[in-house]
N, C-alpha and C positions, 0 to 999 in steps of 0.2 A: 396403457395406450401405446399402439406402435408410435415410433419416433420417424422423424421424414429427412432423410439423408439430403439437408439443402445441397454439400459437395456434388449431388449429382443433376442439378439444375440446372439446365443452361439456357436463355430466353434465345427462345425463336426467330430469324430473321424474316422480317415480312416480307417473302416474297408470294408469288401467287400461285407456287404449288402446294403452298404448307397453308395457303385458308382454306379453311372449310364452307363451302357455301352452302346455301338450302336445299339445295338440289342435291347435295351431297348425305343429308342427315340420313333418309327412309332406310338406306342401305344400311347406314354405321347401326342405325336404332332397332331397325327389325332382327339381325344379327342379335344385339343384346337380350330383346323382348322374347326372344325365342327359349330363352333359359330359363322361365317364369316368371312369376309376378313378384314373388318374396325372395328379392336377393338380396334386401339389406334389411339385419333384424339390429335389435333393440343395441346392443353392442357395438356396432358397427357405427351406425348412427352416431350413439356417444362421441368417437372417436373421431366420426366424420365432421362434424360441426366443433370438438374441441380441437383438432389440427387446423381446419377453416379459420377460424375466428384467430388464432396465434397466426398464421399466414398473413393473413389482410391486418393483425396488428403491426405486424411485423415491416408493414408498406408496400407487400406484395400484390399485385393486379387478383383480380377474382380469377381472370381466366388460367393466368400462369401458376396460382395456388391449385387450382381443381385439376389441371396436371401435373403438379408435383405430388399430389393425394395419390393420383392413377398411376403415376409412375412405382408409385412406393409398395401400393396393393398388389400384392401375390395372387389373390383368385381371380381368377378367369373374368367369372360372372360380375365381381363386384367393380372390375377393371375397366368392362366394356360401358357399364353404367355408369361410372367417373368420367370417362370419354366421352359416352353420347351428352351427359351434362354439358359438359365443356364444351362439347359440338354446337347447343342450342345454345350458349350463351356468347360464343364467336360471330354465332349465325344472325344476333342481333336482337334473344329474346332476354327478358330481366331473369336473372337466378332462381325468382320466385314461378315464372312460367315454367322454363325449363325443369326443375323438380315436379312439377304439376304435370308436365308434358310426361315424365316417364312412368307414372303412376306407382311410383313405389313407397311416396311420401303422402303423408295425411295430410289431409285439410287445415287441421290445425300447424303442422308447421308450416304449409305454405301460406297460411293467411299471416303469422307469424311472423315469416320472412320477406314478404310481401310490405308489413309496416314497417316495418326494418330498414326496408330498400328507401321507402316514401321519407320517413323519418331523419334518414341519415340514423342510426342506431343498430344498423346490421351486426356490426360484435359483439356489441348487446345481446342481441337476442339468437344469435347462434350459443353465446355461451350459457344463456341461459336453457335453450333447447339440448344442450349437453349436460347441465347439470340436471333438468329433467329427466333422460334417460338415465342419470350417473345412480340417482335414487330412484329410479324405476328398480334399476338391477340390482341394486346393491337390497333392495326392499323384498328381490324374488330369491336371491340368493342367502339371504337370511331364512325364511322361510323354509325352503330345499334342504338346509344345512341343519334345521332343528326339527326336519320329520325325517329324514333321512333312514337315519339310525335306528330310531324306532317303528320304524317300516321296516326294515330289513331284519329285524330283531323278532318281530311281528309274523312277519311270512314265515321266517325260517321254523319260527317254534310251533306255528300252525300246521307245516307241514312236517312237522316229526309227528304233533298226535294223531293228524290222520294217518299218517305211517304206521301208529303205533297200534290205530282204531283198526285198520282194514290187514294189516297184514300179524302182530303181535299178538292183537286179544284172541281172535281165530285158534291161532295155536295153543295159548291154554285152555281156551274153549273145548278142544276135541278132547285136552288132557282131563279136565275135569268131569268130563262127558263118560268118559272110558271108568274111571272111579268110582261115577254114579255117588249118589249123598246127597243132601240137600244143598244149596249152597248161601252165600248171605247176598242178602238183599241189594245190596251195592254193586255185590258182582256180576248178581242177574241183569241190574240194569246196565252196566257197561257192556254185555254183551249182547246185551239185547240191542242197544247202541250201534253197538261195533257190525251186529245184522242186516241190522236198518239201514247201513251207510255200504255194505258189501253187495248189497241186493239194488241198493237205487244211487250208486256213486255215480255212474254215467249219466242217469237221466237229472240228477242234483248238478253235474259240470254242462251237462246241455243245456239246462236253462240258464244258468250263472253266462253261460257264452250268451242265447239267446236276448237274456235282458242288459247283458253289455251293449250289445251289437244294437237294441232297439234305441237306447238313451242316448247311443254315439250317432244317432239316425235323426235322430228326432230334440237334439241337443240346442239346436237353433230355432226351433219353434217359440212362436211366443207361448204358448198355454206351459209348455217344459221348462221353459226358461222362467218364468213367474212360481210355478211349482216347487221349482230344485232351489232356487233365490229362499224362500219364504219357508222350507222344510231346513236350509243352513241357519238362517239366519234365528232361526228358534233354537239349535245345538248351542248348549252351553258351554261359555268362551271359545269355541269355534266361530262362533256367529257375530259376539263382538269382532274378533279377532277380522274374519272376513269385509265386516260393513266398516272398520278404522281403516284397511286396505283399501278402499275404494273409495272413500271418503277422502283419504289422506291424495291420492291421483287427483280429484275432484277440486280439491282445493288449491292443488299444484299447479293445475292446466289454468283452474280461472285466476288465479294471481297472473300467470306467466301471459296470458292473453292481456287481460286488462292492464298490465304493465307496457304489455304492445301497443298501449290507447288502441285497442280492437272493443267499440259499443259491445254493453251487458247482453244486448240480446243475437248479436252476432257471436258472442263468444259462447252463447249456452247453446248457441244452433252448432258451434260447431265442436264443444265440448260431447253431443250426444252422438254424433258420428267418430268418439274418441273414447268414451267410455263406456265397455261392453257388461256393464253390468245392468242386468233389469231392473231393480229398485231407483237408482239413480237416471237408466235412462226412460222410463215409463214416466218419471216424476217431471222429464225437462220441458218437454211439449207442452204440460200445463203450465209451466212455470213461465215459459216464455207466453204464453196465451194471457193470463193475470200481468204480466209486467207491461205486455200491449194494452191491455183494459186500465193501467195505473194502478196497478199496487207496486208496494215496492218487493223484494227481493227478499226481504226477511219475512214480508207477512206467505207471501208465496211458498217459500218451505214449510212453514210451518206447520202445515195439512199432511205434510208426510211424515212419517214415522222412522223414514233410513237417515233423516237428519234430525239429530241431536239438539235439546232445547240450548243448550248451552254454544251447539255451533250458532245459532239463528240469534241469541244471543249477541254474539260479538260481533257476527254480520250485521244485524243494525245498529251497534256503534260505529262499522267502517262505514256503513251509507250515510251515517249521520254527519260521521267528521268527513267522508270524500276521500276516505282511506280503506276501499275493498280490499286493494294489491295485496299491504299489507297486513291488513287482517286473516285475511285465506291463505298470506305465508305462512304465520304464525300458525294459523289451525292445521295447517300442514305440516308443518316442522312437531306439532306437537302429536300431532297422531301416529306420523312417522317413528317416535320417540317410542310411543305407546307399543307399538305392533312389534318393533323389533325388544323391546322388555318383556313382553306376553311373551312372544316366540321360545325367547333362551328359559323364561321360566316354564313353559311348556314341556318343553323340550325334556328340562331336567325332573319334572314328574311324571310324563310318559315313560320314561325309559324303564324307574322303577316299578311302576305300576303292573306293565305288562310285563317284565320277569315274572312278578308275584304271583300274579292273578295263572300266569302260562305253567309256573313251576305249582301251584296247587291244582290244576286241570290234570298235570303228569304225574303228581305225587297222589290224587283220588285214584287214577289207572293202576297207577304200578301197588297200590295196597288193594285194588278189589283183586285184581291175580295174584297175590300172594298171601293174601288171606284166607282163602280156602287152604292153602298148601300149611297153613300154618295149625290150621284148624286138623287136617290130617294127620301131619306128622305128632300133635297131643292125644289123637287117638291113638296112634300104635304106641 
């Protein structure tokens, strides 16, 4: 997390060229708004609400902490946004509006920040909206860090044997062509292979572009989005792996809400404008429909298949004892456990796996071209 040089704070004398009135905002805000809509990601955030909340611990005013934030940020974009904030909260609106006004923050943190304000618990729940993002990242970057390697291990060695298919087999092809003999049966089909892929390589990378280009088109559709959900989610230990990922968010946001005392059906309305995954967000609409009609929360999941008997399980021990918050920690802190254990052991059987499988694809190649030459050289 950057650190915030307090040595260079100095509070502002109030006089009446240094307030910012409403009349003054449209200017300061159109200015920032003109840089796009996502100028604060997931990291930022973290930082933003764990400097906040150590500010205002500290006994510092909201407005004089959101410029000590702005003054310490080096980007441009993320500067002018720290400002207009500060602008709208001089101007006379609550912290929770002004976020809402720039449209750069979600629903859920401002409904969030918003109890907060109501509550008197605003430290509270900035710091917990920091520690939400802190395991968002540290949850994405586990991930990235145990496919990495074996992606790049993967590519590399896929493009040696097509290298090897389109440009190497060719050449002994002609050579064993020129010798005439029979040849074995292995060899015929690697060149015959190696053919097949010299005569239709361009129209095999035009399509591969083609059906990128359409899935990246059509990625936000619901019938695609239902489709690509339901064909992961069947890949084994991919699919756990993915539905504990979203699960583990799922149970982070509704603790983190209902710890905001934000009502169960407020918090699931705005849990599905928070979680982009279609198993979970397909499921919330029903669920808040049955919680309207009186059922409770645990009989409600249970029609679905992306929650786990054992999560619904423990949910209706939390409905029963009047302890959600921390139940959905707990299933959180435990899935989050789970997916970063999958990961590294993933991780460390991928790696081996596809040397193997890559180094017997190049060691079948490299014995069909040299087995004929082996078979020659016993003739003479």
């Amino acid at each position: 997390m950057p650190s915030i040089d307090l040595s260079r704070y100095q509070p502002k004398p109030k006089m009446p060229t240094e307030t910012v009135h409403r009349s003054d905002l449209p200017a300061l805000l159109d200015y920032e708004i003109s840089f796009g809509r996502k100028a604060l990601g997931d990291k930022r955030k973290e930082s933003f609400y764990l400097e906040l909340s150590s500010l205002l611990q500290a006994g510092i005013d909201l407005k004089s902490s959101i410029d000590l934030i702005a003054a310490d940020e080096k980007k441009k974009i993320q500067r002018m946004l720290f400002k207009s904030i500060g602008a709208y909260v001089i101007g006379g609106m609550s912290f929770s509006q002004a976020l809402n006004t720039t449209g750069r923050f979600s629903l859920y943190e401002i409904y969030s920040i918003q109890i907060g304000e109501e509550t008197g618990k605003i430290i509270e729940i900035l710091q917990d909206l920091a520690k939400y993002y802190q395991n968002k990242i540290k949850q994405r970057r586990k991930i990235v860090s145990a496919l990495t390697y074996p992606s790049i291990v993967l590519l590399t060695s896929l493009g040696a044997v097509v290298f090897m298919l389109k440009f190497i087999v060719p050449m002994f092809g002609d050579v064993f062509q020129r010798f005439g003999g029979e040849l074995p049966w292995i060899t015929r089909l690697i060149i015959a292979i190696s053919g097949w892929m010299e005569k239709h390589f361009f129209i095999v990378l035009l399509l591969f572009l083609i059906s990128g280009l359409s899935l990246y088109l059509n990625r936000k559709t619901e019938s695609f989005r239902a489709f690509f959900s339901a064909v992961i989610l069947h890949i084994p230990v991919a699919g756990s792996l993915v539905q504990k990922i979203y699960l583990a968010r799922f149970c982070n946001s509704m603790r983190l809400l209902i710890n905001a005392h934000i009502p169960l059906l407020r918090s699931i309305t705005l849990i599905s404008k928070m979680i982009h995954y279609y198993p979970i967000e397909a499921s919330l609409p029903v669920i808040e429909e049955d919680i309207l009609k009186g059922k409770s929360l645990n009989e409600s999941l249970q029609q679905f298949k992306i929650y786990p008997p054992k999560m619904v399980m423990l949910l209706k021990v939390g409905e029963e004892t009047n302890k959600l918050d921390y139940f959905f920690s707990k299933i959180s802190d435990q899935y989050i456990e789970e997916v970063e254990y999958k990961t590294t052991t993933l991780s460390s059987l991928i790696e081996p796996l596809i040397i193997i499988f890559l180094g017997l694809v190049v060691g079948v190649i490299l014995i069909a071209m040299y087995l004929p030459l082996f078979q020659m050289s016993n003739s003479f």
